[in-house]
C-alpha positions as CSV (number, residue, x, y, z in Angstrom):
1,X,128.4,135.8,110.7
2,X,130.6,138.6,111.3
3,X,133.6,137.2,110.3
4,X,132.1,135.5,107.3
5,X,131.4,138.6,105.9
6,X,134.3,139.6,106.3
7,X,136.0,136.6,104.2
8,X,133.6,137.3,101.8
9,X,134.4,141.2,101.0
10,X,137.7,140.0,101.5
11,X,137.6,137.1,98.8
12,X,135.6,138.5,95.9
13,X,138.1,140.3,93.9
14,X,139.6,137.5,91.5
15,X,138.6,134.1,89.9
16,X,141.1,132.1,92.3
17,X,139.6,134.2,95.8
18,X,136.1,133.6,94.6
19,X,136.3,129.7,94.0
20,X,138.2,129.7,97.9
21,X,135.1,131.9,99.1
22,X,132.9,129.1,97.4
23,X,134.3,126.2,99.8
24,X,133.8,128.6,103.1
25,X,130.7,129.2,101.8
26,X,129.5,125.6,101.1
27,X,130.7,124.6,104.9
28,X,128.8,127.5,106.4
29,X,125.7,127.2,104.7
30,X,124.0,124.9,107.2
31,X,124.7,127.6,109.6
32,X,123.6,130.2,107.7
33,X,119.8,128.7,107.4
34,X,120.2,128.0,111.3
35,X,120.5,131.6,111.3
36,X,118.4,133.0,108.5
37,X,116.1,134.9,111.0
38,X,119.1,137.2,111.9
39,X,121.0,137.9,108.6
40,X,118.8,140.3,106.8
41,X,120.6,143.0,108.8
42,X,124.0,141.5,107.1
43,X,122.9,142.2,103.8
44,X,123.4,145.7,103.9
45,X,126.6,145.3,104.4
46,X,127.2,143.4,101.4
47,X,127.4,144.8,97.8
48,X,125.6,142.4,95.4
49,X,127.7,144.0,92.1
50,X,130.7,142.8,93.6
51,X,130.4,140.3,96.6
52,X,127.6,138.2,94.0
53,X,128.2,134.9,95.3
54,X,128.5,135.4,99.1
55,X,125.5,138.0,99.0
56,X,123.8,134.8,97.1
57,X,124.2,132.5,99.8
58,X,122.7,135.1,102.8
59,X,120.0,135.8,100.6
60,X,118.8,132.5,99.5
61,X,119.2,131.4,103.4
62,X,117.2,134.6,104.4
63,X,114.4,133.3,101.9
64,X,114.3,129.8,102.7
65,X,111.7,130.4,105.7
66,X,108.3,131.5,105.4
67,X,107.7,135.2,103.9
68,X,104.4,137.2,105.6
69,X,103.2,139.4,102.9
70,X,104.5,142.4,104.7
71,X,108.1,141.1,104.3
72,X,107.3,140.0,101.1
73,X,107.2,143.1,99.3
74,X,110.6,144.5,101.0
75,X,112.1,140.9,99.9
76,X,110.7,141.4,96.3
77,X,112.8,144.9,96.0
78,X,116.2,142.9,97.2
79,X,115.8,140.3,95.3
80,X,115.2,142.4,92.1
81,X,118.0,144.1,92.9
82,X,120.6,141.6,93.4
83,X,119.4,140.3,90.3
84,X,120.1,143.5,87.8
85,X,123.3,143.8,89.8
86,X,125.2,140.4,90.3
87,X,127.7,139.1,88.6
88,X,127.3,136.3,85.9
89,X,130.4,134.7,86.7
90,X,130.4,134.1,90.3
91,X,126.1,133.4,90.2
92,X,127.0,130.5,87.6
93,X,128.8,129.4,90.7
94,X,125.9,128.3,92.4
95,X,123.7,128.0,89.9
96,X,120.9,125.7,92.2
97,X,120.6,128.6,95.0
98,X,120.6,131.2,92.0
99,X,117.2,129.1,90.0
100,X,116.5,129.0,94.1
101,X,116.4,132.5,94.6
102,X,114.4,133.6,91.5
103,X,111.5,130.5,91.6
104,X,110.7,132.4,95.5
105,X,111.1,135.5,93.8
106,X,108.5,134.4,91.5
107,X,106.5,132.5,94.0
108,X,106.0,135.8,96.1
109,X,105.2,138.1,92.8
110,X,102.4,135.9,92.3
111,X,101.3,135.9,96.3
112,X,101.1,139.6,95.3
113,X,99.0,139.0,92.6
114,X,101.4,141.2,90.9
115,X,103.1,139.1,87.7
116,X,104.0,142.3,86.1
117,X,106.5,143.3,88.3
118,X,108.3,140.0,87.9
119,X,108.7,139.8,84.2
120,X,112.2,142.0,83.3
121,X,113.5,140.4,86.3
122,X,112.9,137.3,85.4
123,X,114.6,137.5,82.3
124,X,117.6,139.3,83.6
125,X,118.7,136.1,85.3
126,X,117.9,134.3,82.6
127,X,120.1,135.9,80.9
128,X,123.0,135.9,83.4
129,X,122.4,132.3,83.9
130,X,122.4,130.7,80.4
131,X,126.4,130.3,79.2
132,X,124.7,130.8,75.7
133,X,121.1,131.3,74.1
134,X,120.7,127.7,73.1
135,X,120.6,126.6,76.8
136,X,116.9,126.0,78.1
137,X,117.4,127.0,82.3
138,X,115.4,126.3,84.5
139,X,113.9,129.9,84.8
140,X,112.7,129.5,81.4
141,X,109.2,128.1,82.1
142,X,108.9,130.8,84.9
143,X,109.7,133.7,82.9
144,X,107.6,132.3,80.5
145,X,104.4,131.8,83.2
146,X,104.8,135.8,84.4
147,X,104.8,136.5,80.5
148,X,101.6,134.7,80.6
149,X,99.8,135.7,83.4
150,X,100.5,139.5,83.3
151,X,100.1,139.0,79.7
152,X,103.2,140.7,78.5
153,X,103.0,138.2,74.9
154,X,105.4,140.3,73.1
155,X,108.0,140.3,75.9
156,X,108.2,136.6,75.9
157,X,109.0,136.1,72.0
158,X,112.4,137.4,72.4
159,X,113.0,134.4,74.6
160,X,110.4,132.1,72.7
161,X,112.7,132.9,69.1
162,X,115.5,131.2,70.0
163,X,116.8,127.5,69.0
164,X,117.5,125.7,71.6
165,X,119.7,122.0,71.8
166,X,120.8,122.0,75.9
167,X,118.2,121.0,78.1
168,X,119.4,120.1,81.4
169,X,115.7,118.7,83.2
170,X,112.9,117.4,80.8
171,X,110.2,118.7,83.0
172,X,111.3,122.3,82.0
173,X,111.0,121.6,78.7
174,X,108.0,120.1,78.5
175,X,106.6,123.6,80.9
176,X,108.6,125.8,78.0
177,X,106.8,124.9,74.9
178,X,103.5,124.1,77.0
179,X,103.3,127.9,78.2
180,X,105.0,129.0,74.7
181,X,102.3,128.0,73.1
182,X,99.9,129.1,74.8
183,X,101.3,132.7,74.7
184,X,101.6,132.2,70.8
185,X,98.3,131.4,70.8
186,X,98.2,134.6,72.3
187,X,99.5,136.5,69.5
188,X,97.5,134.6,67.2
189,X,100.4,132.9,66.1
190,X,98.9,129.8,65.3
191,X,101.8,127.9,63.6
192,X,104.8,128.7,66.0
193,X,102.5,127.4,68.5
194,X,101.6,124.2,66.7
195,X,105.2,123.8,66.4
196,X,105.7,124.5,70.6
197,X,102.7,122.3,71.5
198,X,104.1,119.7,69.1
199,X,107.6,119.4,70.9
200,X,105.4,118.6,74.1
201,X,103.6,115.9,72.7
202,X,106.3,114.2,70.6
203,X,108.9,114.7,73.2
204,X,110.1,111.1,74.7
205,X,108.4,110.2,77.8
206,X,108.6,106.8,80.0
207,X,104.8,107.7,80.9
208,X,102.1,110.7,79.7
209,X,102.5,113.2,81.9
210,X,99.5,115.8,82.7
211,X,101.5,118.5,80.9
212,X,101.6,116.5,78.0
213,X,98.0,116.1,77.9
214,X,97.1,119.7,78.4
215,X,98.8,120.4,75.3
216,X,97.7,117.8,73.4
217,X,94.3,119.0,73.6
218,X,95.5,122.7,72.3
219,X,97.3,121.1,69.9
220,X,94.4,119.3,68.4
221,X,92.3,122.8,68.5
222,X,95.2,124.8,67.1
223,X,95.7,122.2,64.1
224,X,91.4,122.6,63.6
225,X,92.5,126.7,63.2
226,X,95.8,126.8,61.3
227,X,95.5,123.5,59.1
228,X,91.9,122.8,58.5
229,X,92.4,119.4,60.1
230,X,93.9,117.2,62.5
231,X,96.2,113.9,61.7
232,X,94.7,110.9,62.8
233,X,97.7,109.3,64.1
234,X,101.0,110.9,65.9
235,X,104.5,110.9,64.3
236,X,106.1,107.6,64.4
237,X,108.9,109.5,67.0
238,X,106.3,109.9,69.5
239,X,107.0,108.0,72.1
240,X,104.8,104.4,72.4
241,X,102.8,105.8,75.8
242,X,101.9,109.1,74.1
243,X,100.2,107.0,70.6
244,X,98.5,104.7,73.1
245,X,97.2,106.9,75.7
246,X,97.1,110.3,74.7
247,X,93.8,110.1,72.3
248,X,91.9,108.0,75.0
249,X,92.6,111.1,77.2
250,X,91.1,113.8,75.3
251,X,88.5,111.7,73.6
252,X,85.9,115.2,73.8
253,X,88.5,117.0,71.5
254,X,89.1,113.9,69.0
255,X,85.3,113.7,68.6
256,X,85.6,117.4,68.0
257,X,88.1,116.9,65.5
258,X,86.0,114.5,63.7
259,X,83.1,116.4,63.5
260,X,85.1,119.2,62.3
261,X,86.3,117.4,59.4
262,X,82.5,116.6,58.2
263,X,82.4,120.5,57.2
264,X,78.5,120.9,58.9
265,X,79.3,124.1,60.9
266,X,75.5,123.3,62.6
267,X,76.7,119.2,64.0
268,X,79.2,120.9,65.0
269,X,78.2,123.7,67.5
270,X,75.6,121.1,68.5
271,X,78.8,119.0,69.7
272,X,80.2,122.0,71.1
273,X,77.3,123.2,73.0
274,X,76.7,119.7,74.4
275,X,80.1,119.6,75.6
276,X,80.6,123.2,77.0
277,X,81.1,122.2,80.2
278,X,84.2,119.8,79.7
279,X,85.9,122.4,77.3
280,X,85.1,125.4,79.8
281,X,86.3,123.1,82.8
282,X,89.6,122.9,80.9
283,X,89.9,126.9,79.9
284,X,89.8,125.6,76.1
285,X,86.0,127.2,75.1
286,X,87.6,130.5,73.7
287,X,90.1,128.6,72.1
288,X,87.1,125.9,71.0
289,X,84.9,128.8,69.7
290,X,87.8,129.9,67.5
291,X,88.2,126.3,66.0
292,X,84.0,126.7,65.4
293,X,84.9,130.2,63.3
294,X,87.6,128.8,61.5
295,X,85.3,126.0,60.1
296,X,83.6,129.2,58.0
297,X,87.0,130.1,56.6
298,X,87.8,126.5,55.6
299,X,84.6,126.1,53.7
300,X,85.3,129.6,51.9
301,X,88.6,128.4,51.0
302,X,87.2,125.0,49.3
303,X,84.9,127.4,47.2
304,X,87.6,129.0,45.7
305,X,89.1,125.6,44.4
306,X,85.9,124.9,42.4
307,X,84.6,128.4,41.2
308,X,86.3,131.4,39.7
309,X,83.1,134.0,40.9
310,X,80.4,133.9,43.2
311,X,78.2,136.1,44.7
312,X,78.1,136.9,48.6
313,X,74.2,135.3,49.0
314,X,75.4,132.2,47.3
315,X,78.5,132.1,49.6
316,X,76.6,132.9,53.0
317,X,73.9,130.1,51.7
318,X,76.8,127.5,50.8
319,X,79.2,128.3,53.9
320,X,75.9,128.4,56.2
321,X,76.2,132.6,57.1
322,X,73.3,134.1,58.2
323,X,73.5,137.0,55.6
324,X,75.5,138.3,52.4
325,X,76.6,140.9,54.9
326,X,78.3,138.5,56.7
327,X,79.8,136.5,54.4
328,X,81.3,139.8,52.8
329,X,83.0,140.4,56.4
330,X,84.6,137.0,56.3
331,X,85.9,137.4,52.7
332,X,87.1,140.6,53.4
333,X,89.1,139.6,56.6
334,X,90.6,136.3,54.7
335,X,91.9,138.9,52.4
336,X,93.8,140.9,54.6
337,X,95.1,138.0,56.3
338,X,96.3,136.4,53.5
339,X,94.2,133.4,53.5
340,X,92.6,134.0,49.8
341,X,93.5,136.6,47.1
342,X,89.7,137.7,45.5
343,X,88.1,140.7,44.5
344,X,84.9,142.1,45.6
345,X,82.5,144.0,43.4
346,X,79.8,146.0,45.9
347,X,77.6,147.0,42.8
348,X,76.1,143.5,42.0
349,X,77.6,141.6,44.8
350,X,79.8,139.2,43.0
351,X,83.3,138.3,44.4
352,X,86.0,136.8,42.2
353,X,88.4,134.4,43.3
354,X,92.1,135.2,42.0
355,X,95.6,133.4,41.9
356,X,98.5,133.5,44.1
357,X,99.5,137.0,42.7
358,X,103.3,136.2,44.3
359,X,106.0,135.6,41.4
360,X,108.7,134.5,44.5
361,X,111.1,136.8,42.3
362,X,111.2,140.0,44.1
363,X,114.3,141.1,46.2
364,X,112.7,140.8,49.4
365,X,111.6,137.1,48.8
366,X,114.7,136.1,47.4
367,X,116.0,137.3,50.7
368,X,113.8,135.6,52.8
369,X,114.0,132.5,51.0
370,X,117.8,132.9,51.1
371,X,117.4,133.1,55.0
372,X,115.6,130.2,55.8
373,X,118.1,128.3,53.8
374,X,121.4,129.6,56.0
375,X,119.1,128.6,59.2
376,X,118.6,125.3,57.7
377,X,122.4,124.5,57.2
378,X,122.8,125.6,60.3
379,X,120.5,123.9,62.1
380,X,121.7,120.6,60.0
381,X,125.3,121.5,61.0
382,X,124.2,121.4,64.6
383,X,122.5,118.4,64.2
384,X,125.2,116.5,62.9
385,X,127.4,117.7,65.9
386,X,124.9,116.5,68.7
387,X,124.5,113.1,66.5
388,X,128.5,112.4,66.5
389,X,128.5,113.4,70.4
390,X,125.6,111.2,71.4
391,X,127.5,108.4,69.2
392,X,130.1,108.8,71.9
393,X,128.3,109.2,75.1
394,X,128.7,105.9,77.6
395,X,125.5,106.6,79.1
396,X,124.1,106.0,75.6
397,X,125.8,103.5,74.1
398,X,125.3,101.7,77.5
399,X,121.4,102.0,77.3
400,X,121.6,101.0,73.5
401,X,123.7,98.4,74.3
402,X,121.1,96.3,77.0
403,X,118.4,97.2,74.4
404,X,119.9,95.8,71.5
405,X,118.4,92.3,70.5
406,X,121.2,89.5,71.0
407,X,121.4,87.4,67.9
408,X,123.1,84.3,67.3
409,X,124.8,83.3,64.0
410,X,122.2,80.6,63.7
411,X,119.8,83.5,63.8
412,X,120.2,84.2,60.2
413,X,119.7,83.1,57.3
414,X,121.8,81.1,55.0
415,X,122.7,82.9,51.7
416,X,120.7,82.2,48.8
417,X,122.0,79.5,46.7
418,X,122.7,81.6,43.8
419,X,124.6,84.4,45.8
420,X,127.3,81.8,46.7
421,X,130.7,82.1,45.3
């Protein structure tokens, strides 16, 4: 062990010494988890900021065992460490012991019951790992549970903003929009997480997985609160065992769905309440009661399409309040959000539903219109790219190849008689 740290403070300086220290470190590694009960010692005699790779290897062999939770706290503190500290370049290395490293890193933060302490870390190696910001790492869905359980929202949509087009195990994926969701949900934004929850359960899949169906269920609840409604059929690019299976496995929350869409608030927190248990079961009742208050807004919202004034008693009595008082709070909050543009007058109680008062001819929209149109060629350019490469890939046109139906000349038909020449 001795000598091995010596080859490693010896071989860390350039690229060519590094990828030589790689090899001595690949043939020793079997001896190093032999060992791993005597090489904490060696650590210290290692500098993570410059011998990155070799201090990787002793430190992923010194975690492989089991952690008490008195070591656990000291391990937590190296860990974190090694992580602000490495070096990108010779981590990338090794990328598997690196992901290694920071899952038991994450595993004993949460044996701690202490997610907090685990979130800038987290994203520091994300960071050092990725060889750009479209690549989805493994450590993405981690980061991303921390975020979620410490409930640091805000932290994780930094991470949550960006496009992404490499993927390199679905699994991580699927655990990336799932948890992205649910922290946009979180935030209250309703349609990034629709759009999250959407890549989950359109994603292609051999067979549902229980991720998939996890999100399905908040995607049908989220759709109730953003949209007003819920499609009754997927997306023709949802894979076959998602269309077939997926609404037989959350029949509660398509029965929900369709009770939401006969607009009778009362049938429908009957439904609720004789279903609690299955939607508490599932940690979906807050996110259920929300769908139930959102049902108010969308009735509000189809008065405004057939009157141009009304007065709060007449809205609480058609919209099913209890009082005018009420119905004034809801009016009032769907104007600040944005929901409906209407005037109140307190004297006699009469509200006034108004028009869109946005011309899209100001600066700032012209802007913002402007910038989703750049995003757009450039997500089209990028598109293009990945089409033309998977065009080319063996593996794919291998697959496409065996599923391609063999036809026979006889096969087709003859020409029409008055097409021939």
């Amino acid at each position: 062990m001795e000598a091995l740290v010596t080859q490693i403070q010896g071989l860390s300086g350039t690229a060519s010494d590094v990828l030589s220290l790689q090899n001595l470190l690949k043939q020793a590694d079997d001896s190093l988890h032999a060992e791993s009960t005597r090489l904490p010692p060696f650590l210290d005699q290692l500098d993570p900021s410059k011998h990155s790779l070799g201090y990787l290897y002793f430190l992923e062999a010194c975690t492989a065992g089991p952690v008490t939770q008195e070591q656990a706290s000291s391990f937590l503190l190296t860990i974190a460490r090694f992580i602000s500290s490495c070096v990108a370049e010779q981590i990338r290395l090794a990328p598997d012991k690196f992901i290694c490293v920071c899952k038991r890193f994450k595993d004993q933060v949460l044996l701690l019951e202490e997610p907090l302490r685990g979130v800038a870390p987290m994203l520091t190696a994300i960071r050092k790992l990725q060889l750009s910001s479209e690549h989805l790492t493994a450590l993405h869905p981690e980061f991303l549970l921390l975020c979620l359980l410490s409930k640091c929202y805000k932290t994780a949509l930094s991470i949550l903003e960006e496009d992404i087009f490499e993927v390199d195990q679905p699994r991580d994926l699927f655990l990336f929009c799932y948890y992205g969701g649910m922290i946009s949900i979180g935030q209250k934004q309703f349609r990034k997480a629709l759009e999250l929850l959407h890549n989950v359960v359109t994603a292609p899949m051999s067979t549902v997985n229980a991720i998939a169906v996890e999100a399905f269920k908040k995607y049908i609840l989220v759709s109730l609160i953003h949209h007003g409604q819920f499609p009754t059929n997927l997306p023709k690019y949802a894979s076959s065992g998602a269309q077939r299976n997926l609404k037989n496995l959350c029949q509660p929350y398509v029965e929900l769905a369709s009770s939401y869409s006969n607009g009778k608030i009362a049938d429908l927190e009957t439904y609720v309440e004789a279903n609690k248990d299955k939607f508490e079961s599932d940690n979906n009742l807050g996110l259920v009661k929300q769908a139930v208050s959102s049902m108010y807004k969308r009735n509000i919202q189809r008065l405004t399409q057939t009157y141009l004034t009304l007065s709060l008693q007449d809205i609480a009595n058609r919209v099913q309040l209890n009082s005018p008082k009420e119905a004034e709070m809801h009016v009032l909050q769907m104007i600040k959000d944005g929901e409906i543009y209407a005037t109140i007058n307190q004297k006699d109680g009469m509200v006034r539903f108004l028009e869109d008062p946005e011309q899209y001819k100001t600066c700032e929209m012209i802007e913002r219109i402007d910038s989703s149109i750049q995003r757009l060629m450039t997500v089209s350019k990028k598109l293009n790219v990945m089409d033309e490469l998977m065009s080319c890939d063996p593996l794919y046109l291998a697959k496409a190849g065996r599923e391609r139906q063999r036809f026979d000349f006889d096969d087709f038909d003859n020409v029409p008689q008055r097409y021939n020449i």
